[in-house]
N, CA, C and O atoms as a GROMACS GRO file, in nm:
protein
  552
    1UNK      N    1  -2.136  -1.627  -1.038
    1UNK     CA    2  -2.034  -1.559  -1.116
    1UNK      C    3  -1.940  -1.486  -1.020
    1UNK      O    4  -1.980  -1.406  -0.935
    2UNK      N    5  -1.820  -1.515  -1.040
    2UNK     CA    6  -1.706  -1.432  -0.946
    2UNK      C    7  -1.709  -1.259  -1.018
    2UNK      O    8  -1.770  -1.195  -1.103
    3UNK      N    9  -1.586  -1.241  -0.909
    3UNK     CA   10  -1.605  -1.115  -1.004
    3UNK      C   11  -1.474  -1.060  -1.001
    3UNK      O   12  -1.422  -1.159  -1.052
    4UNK      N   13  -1.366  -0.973  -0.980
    4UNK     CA   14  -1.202  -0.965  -1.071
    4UNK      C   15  -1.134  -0.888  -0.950
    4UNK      O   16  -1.085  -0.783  -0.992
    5UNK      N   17  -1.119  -0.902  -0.839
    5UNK     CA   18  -1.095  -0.796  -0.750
    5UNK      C   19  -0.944  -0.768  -0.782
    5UNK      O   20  -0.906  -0.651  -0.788
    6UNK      N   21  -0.859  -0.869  -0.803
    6UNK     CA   22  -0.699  -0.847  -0.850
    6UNK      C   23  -0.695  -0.743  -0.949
    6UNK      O   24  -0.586  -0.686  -0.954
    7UNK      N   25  -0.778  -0.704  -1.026
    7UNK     CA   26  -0.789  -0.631  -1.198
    7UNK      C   27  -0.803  -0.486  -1.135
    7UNK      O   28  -0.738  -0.388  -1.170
    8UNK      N   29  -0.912  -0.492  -1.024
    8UNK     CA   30  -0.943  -0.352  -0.964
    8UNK      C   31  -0.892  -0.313  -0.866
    8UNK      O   32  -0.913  -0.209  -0.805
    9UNK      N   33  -0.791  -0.430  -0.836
    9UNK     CA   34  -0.716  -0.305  -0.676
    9UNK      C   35  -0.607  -0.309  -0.776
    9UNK      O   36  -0.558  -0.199  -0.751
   10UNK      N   37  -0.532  -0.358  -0.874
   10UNK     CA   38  -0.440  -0.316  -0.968
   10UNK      C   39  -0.449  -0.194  -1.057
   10UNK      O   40  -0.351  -0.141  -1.109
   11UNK      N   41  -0.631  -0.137  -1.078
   11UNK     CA   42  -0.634  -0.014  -1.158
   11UNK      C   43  -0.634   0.066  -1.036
   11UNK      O   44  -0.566   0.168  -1.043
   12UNK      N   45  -0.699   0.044  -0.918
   12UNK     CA   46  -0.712   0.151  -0.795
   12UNK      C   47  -0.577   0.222  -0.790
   12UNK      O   48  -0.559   0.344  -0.802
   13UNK      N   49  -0.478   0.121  -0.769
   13UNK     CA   50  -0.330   0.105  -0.751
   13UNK      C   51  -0.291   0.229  -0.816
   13UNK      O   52  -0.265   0.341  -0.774
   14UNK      N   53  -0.295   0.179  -0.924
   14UNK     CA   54  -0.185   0.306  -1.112
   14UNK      C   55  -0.283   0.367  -1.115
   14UNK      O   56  -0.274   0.420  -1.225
   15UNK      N   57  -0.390   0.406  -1.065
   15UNK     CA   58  -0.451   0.532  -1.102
   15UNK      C   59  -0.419   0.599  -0.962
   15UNK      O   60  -0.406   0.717  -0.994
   16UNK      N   61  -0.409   0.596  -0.901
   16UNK     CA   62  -0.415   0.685  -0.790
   16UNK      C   63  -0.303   0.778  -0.821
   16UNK      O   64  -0.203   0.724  -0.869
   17UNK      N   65  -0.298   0.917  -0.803
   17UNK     CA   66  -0.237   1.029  -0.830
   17UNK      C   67  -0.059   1.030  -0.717
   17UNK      O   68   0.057   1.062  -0.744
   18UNK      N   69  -0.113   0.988  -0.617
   18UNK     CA   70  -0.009   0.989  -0.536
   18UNK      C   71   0.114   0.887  -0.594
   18UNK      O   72   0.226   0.916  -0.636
   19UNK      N   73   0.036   0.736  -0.579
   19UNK     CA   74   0.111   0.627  -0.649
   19UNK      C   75   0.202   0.645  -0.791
   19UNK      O   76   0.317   0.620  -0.825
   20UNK      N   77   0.074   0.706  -0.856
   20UNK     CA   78   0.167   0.774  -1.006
   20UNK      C   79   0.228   0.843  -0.988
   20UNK      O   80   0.317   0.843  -1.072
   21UNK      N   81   0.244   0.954  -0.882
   21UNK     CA   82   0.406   1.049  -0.894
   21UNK      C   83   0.524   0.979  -0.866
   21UNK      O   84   0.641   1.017  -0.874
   22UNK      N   85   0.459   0.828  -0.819
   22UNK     CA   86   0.641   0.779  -0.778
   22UNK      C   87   0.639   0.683  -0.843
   22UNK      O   88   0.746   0.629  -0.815
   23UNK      N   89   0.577   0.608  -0.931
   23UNK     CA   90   0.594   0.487  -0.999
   23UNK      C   91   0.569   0.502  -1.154
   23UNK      O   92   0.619   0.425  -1.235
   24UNK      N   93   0.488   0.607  -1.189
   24UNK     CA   94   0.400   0.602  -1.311
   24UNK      C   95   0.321   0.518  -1.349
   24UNK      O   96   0.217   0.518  -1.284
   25UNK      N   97   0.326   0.455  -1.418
   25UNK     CA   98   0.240   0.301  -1.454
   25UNK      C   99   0.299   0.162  -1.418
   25UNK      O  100   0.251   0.052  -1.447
   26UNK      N  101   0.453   0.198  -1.324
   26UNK     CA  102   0.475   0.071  -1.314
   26UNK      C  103   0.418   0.014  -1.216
   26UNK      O  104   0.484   0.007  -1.112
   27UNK      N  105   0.273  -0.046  -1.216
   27UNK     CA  106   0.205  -0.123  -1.125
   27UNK      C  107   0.178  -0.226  -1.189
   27UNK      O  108   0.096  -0.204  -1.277
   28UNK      N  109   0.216  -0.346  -1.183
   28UNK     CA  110   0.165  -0.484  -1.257
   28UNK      C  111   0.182  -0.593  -1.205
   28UNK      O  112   0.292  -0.602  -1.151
   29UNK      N  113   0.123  -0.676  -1.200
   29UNK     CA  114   0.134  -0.858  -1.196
   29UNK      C  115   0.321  -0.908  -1.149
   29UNK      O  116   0.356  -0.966  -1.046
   30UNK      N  117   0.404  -0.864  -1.255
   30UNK     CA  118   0.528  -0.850  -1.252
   30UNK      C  119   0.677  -0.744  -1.222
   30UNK      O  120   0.695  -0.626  -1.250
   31UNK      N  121   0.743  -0.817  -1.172
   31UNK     CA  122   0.841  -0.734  -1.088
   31UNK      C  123   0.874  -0.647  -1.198
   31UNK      O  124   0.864  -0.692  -1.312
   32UNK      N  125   0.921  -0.498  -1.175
   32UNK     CA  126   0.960  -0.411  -1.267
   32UNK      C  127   1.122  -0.350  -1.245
   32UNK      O  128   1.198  -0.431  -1.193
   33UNK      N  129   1.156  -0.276  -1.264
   33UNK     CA  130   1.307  -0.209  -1.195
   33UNK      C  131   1.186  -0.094  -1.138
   33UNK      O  132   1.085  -0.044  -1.187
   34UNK      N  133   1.293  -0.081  -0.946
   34UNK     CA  134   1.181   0.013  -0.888
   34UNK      C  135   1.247   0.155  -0.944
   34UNK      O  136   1.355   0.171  -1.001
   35UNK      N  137   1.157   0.243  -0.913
   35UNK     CA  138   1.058   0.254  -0.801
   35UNK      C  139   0.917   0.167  -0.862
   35UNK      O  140   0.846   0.241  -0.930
   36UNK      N  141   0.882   0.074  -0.855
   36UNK     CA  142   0.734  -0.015  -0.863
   36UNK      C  143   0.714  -0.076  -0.733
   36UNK      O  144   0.776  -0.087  -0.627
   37UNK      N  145   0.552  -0.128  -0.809
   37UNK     CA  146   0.474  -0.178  -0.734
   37UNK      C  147   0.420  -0.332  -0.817
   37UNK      O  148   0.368  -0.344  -0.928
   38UNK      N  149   0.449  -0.418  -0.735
   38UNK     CA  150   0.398  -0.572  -0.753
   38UNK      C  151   0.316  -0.582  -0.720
   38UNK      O  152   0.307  -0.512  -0.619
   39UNK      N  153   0.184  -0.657  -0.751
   39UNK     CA  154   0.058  -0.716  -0.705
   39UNK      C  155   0.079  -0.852  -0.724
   39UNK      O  156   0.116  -0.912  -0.825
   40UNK      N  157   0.043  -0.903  -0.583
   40UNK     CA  158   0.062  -1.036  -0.585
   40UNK      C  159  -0.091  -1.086  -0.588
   40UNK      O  160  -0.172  -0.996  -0.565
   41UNK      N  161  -0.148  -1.225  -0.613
   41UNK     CA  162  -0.262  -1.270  -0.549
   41UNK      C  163  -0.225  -1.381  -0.441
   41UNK      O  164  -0.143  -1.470  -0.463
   42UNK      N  165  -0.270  -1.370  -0.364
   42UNK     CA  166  -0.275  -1.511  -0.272
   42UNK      C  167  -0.359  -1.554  -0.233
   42UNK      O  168  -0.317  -1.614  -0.134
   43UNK      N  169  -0.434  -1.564  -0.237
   43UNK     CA  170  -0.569  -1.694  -0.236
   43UNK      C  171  -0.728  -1.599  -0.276
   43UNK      O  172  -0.752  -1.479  -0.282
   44UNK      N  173  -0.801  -1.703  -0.293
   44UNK     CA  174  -0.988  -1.601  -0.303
   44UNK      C  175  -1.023  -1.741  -0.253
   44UNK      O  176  -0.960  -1.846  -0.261
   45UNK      N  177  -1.140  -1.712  -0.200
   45UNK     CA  178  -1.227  -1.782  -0.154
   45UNK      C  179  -1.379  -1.764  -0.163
   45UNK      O  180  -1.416  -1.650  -0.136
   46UNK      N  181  -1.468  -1.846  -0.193
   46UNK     CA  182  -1.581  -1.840  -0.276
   46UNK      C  183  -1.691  -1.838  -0.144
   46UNK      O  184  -1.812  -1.815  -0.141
   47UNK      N  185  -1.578  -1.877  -0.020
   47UNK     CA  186  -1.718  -1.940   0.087
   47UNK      C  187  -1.614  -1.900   0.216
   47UNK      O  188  -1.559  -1.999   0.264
   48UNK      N  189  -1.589  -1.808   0.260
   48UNK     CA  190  -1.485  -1.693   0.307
   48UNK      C  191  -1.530  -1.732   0.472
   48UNK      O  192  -1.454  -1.746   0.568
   49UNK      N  193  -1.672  -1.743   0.467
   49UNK     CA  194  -1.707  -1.781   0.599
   49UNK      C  195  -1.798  -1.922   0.635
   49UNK      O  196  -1.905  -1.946   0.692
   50UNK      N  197  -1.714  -1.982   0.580
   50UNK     CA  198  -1.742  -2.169   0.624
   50UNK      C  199  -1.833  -2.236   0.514
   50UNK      O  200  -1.904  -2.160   0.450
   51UNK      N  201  -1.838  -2.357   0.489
   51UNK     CA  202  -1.888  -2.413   0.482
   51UNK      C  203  -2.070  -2.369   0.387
   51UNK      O  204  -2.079  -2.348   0.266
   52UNK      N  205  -2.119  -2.367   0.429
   52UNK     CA  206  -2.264  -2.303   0.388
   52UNK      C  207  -2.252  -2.154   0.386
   52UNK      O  208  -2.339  -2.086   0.441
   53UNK      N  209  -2.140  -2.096   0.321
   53UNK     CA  210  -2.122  -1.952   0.309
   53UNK      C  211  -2.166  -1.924   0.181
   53UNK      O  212  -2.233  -1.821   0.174
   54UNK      N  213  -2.153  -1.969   0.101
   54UNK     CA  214  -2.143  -1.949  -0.040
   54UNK      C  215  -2.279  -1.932  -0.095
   54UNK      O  216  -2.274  -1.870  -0.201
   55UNK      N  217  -2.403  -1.965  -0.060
   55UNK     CA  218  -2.517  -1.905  -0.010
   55UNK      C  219  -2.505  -1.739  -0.006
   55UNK      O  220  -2.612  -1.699  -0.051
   56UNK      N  221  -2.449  -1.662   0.015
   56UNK     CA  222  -2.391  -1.548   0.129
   56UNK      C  223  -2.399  -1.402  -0.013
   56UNK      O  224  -2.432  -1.284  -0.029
   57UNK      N  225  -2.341  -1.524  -0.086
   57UNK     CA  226  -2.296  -1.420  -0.215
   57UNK      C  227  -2.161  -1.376  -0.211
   57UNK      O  228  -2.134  -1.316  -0.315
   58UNK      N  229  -2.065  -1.383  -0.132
   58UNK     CA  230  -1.936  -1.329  -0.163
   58UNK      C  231  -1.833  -1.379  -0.145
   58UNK      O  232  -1.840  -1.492  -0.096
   59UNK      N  233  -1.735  -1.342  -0.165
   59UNK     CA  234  -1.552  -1.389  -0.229
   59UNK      C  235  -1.501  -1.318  -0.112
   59UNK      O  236  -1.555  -1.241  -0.033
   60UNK      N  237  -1.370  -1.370  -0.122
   60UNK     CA  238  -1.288  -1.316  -0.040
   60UNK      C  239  -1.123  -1.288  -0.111
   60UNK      O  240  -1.063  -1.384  -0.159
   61UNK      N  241  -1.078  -1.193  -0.112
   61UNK     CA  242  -0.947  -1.223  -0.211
   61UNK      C  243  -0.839  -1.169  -0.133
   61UNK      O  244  -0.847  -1.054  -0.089
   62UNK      N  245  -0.745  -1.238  -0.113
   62UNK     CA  246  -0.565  -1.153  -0.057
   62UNK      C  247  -0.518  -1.143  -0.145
   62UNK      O  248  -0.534  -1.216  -0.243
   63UNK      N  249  -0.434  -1.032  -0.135
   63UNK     CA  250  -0.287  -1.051  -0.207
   63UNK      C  251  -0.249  -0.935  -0.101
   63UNK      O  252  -0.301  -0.890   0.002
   64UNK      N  253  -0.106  -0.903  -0.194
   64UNK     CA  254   0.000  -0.828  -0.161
   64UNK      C  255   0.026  -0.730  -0.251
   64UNK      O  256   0.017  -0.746  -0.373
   65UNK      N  257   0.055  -0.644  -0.206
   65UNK     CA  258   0.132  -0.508  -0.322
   65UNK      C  259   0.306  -0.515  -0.273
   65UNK      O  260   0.351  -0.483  -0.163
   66UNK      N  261   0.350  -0.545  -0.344
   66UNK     CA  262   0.560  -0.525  -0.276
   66UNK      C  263   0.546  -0.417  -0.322
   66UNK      O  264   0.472  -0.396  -0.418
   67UNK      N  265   0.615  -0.325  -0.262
   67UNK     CA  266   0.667  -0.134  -0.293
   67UNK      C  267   0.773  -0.158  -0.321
   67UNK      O  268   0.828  -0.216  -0.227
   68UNK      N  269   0.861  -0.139  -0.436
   68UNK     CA  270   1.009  -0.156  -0.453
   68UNK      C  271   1.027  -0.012  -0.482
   68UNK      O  272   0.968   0.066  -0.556
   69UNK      N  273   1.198   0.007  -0.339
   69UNK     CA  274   1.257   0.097  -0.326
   69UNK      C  275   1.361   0.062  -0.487
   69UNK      O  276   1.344  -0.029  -0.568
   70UNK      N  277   1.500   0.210  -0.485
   70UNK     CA  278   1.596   0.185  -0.579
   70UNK      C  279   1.675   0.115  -0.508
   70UNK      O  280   1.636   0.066  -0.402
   71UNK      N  281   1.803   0.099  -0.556
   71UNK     CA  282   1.941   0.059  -0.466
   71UNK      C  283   2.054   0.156  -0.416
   71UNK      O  284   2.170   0.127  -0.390
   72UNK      N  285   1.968   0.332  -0.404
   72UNK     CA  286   2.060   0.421  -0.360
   72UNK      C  287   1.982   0.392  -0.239
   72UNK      O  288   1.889   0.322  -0.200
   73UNK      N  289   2.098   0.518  -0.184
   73UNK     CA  290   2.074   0.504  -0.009
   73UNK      C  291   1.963   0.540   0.052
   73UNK      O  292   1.936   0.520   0.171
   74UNK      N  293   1.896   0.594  -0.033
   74UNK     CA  294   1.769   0.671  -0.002
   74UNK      C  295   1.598   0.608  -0.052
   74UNK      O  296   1.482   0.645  -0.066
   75UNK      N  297   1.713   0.457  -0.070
   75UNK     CA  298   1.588   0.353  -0.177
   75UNK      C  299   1.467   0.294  -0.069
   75UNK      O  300   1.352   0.260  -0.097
   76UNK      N  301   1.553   0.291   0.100
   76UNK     CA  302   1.426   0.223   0.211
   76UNK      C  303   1.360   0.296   0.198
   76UNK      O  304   1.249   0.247   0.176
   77UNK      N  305   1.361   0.471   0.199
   77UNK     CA  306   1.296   0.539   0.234
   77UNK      C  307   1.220   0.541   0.126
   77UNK      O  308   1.105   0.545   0.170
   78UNK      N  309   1.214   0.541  -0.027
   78UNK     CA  310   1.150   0.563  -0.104
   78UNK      C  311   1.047   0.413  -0.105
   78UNK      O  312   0.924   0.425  -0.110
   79UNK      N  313   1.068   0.371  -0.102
   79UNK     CA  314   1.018   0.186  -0.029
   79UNK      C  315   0.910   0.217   0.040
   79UNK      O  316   0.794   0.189   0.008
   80UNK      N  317   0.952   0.286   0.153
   80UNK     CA  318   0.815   0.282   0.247
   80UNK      C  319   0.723   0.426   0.207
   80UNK      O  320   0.602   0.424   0.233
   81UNK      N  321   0.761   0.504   0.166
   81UNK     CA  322   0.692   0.607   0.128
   81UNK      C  323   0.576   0.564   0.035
   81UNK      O  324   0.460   0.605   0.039
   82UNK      N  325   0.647   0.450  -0.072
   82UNK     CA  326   0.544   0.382  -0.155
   82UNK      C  327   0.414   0.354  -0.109
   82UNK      O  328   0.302   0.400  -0.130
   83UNK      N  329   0.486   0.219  -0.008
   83UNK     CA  330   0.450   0.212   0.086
   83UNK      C  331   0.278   0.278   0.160
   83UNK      O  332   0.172   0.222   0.135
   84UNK      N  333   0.286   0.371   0.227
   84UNK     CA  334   0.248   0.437   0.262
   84UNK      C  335   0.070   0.495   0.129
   84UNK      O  336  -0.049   0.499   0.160
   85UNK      N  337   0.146   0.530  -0.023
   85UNK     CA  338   0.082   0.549  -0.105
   85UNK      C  339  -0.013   0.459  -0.121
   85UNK      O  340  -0.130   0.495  -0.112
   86UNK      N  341   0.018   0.334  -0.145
   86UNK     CA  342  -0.052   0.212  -0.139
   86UNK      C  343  -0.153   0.214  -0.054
   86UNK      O  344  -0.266   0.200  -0.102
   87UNK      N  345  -0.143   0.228   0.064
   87UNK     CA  346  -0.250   0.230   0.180
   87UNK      C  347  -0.350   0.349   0.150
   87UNK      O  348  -0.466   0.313   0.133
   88UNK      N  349  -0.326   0.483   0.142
   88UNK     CA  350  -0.381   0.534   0.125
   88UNK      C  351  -0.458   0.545   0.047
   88UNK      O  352  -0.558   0.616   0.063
   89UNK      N  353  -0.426   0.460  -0.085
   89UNK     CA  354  -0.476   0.468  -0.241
   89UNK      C  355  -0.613   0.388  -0.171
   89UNK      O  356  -0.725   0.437  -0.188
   90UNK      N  357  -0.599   0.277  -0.102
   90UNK     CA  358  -0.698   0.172  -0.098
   90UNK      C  359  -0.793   0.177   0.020
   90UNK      O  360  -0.890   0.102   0.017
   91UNK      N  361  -0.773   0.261   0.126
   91UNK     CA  362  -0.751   0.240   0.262
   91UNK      C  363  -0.947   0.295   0.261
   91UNK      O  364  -0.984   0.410   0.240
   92UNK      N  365  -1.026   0.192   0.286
   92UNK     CA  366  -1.189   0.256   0.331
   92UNK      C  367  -1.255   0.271   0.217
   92UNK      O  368  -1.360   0.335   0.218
   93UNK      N  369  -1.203   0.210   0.091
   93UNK     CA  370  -1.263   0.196  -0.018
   93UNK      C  371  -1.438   0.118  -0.041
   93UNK      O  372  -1.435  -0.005  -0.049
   94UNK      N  373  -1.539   0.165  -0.048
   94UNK     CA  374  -1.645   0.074  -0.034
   94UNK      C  375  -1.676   0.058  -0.151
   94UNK      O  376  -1.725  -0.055  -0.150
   95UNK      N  377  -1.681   0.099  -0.261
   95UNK     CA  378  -1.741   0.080  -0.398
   95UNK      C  379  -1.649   0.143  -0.509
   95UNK      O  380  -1.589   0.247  -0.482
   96UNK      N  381  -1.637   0.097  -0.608
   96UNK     CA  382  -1.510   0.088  -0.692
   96UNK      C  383  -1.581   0.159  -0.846
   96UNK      O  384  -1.657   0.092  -0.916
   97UNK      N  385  -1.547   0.282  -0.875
   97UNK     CA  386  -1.563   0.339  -1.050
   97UNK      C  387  -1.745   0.324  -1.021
   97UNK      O  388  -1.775   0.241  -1.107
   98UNK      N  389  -1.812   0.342  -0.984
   98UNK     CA  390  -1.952   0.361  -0.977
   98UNK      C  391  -2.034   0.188  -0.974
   98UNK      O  392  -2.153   0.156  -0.985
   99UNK      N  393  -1.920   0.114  -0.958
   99UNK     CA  394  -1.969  -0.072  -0.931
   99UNK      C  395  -1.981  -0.056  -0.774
   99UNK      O  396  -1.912   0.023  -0.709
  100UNK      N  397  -2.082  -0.146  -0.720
  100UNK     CA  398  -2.084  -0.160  -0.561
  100UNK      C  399  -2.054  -0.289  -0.544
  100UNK      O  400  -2.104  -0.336  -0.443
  101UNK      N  401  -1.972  -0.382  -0.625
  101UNK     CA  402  -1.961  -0.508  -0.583
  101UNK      C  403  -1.885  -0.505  -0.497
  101UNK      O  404  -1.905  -0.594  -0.415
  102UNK      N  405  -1.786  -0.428  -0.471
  102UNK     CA  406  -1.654  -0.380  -0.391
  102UNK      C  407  -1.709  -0.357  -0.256
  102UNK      O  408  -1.758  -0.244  -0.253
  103UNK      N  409  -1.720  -0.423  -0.136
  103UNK     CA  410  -1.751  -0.406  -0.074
  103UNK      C  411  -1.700  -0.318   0.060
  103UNK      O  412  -1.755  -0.238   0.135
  104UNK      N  413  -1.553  -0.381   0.048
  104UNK     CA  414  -1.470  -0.365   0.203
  104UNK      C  415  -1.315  -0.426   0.085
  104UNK      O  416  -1.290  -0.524   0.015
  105UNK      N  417  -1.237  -0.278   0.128
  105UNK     CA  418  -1.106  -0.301   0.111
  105UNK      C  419  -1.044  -0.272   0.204
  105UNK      O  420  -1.032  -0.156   0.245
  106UNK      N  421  -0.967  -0.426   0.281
  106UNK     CA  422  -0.898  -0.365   0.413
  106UNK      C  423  -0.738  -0.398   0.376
  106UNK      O  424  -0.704  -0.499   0.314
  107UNK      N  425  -0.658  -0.307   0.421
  107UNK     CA  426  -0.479  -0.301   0.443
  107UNK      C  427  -0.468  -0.252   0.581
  107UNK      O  428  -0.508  -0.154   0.644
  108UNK      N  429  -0.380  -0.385   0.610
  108UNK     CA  430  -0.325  -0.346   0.754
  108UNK      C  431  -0.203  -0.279   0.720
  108UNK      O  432  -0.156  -0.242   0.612
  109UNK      N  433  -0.157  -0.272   0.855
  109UNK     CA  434   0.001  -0.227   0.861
  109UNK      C  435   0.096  -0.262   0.728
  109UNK      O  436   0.082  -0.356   0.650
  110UNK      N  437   0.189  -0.164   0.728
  110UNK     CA  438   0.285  -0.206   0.610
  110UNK      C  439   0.378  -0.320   0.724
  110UNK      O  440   0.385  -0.314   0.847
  111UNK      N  441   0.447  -0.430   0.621
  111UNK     CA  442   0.541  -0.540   0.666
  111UNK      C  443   0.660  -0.437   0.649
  111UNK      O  444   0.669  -0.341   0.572
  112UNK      N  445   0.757  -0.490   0.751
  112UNK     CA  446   0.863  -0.473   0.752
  112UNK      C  447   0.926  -0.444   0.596
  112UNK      O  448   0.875  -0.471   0.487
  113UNK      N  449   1.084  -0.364   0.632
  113UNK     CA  450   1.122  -0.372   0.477
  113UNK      C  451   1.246  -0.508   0.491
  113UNK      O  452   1.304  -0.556   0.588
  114UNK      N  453   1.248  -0.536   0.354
  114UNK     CA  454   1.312  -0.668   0.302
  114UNK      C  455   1.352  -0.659   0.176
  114UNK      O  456   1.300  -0.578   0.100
  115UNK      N  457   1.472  -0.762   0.129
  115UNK     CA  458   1.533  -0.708   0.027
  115UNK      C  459   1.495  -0.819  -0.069
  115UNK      O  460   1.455  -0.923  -0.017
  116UNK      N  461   1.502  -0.814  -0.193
  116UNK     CA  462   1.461  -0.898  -0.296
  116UNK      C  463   1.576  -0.987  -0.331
  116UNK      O  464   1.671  -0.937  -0.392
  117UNK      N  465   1.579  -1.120  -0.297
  117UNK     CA  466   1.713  -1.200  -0.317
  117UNK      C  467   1.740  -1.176  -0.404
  117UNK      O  468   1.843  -1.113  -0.377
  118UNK      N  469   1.727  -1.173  -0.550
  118UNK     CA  470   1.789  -1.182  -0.695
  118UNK      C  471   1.823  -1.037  -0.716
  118UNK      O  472   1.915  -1.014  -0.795
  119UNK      N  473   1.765  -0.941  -0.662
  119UNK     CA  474   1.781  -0.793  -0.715
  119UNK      C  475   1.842  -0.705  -0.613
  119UNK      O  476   1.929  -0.623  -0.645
  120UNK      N  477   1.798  -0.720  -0.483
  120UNK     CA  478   1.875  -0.671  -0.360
  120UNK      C  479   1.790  -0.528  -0.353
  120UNK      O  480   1.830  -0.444  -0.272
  121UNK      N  481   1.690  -0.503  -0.425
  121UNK     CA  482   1.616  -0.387  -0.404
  121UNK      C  483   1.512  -0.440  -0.254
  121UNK      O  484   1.478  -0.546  -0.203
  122UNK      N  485   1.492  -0.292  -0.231
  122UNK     CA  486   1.462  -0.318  -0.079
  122UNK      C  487   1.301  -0.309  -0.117
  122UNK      O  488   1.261  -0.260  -0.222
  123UNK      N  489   1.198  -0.374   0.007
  123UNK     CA  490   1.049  -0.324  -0.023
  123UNK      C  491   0.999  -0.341   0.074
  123UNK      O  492   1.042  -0.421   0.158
  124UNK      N  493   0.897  -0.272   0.089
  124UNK     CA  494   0.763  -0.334   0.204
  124UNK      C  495   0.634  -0.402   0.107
  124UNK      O  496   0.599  -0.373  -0.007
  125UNK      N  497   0.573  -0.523   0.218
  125UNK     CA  498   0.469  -0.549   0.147
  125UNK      C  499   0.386  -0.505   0.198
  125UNK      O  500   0.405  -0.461   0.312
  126UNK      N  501   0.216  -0.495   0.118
  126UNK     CA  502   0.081  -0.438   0.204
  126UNK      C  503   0.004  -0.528   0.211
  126UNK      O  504  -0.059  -0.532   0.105
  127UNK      N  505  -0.038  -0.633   0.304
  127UNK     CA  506  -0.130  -0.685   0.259
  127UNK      C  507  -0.258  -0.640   0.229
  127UNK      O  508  -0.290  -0.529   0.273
  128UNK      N  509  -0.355  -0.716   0.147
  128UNK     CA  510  -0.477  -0.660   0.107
  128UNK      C  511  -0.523  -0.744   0.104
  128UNK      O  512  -0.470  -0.848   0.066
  129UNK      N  513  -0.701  -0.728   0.164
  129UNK     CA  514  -0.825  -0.836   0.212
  129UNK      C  515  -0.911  -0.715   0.100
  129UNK      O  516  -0.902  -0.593   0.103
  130UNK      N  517  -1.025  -0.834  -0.030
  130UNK     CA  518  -1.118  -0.741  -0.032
  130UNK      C  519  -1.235  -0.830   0.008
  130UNK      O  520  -1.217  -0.951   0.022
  131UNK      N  521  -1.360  -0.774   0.028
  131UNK     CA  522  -1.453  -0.897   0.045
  131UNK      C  523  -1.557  -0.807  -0.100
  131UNK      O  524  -1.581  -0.686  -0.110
  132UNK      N  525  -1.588  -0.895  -0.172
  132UNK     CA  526  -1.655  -0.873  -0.301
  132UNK      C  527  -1.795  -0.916  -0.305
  132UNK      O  528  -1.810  -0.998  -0.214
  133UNK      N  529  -1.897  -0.899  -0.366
  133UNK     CA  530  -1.997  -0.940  -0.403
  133UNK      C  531  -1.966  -1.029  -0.518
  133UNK      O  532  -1.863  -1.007  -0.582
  134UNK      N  533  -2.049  -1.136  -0.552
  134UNK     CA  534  -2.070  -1.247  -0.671
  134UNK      C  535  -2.265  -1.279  -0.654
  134UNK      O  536  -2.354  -1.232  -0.584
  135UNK      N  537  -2.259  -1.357  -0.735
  135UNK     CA  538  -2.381  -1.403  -0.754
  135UNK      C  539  -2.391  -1.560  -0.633
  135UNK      O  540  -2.311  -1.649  -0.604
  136UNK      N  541  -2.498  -1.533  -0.603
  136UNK     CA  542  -2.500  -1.652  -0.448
  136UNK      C  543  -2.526  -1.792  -0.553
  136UNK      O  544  -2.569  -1.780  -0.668
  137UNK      N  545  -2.501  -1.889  -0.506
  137UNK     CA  546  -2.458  -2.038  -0.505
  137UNK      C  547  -2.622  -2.080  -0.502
  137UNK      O  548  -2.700  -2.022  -0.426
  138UNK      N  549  -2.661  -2.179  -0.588
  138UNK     CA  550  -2.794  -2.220  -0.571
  138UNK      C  551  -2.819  -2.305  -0.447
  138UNK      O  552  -2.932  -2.346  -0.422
   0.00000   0.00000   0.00000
């Protein structure tokens, strides 16, 4: 059985106190007008470390959080400040709401900022690695 890591670094996300003074609830799946936060997924993996991993018991999941600044002048800065929230919200997380499936939530460095072709709002992305517990593979 897998288990939802996108669902829980998305509640980690909008609950965190910091994140909510600059976004409120706009943390979701989909782009919002900023100041938000996007969660992207980009890949999970069932067998994270080769072949006969899956034995192992655990997943592996990426995504991304985009921080969207406004389009005043002061929108990079509010961008990376997000930014910044994001990491902290997640940063050494070992166990999630009293579940220990959560093993290891790692965010590196924030990416550069970049502007959103269709909207021209500016953002940084975060990437995010979690490694999860599941039920091991017979």
């Amino acid at each position: 059985m897998t288990r939802d890591p996108f669902g829980t670094v998305l509640v980690l996300i909008r609950d965190d106190p910091a994140v909510a003074a600059i976004v409120g609830s706009k943390v979701s799946a989909a782009a919002e007008a900023p100041p938000s936060v996007r969660l992207r997924a980009l890949a999970t993996s069932l067998r994270p470390f080769g072949p006969n991993s899956g034995h192992l018991g655990l997943q592996l999941w990426a995504g991304a959080a985009q921080c969207y600044g406004d389009l005043s002048e002061t929108g990079p800065i509010l961008a990376r400040s997000l930014a910044g929230a994001v990491v902290d919200a997640l940063h050494g997380r070992r166990s999630i709401r009293g579940s220990t499936y959560l093993l290891d939530v790692w965010t590196p460095d924030i990416g550069e900022m970049l502007r959103d072709p269709v909207t021209d709002w500016p953002y940084h992305t975060v990437r995010i690695e979690v490694h999860a517990a599941r039920d091991a593979q017979p």
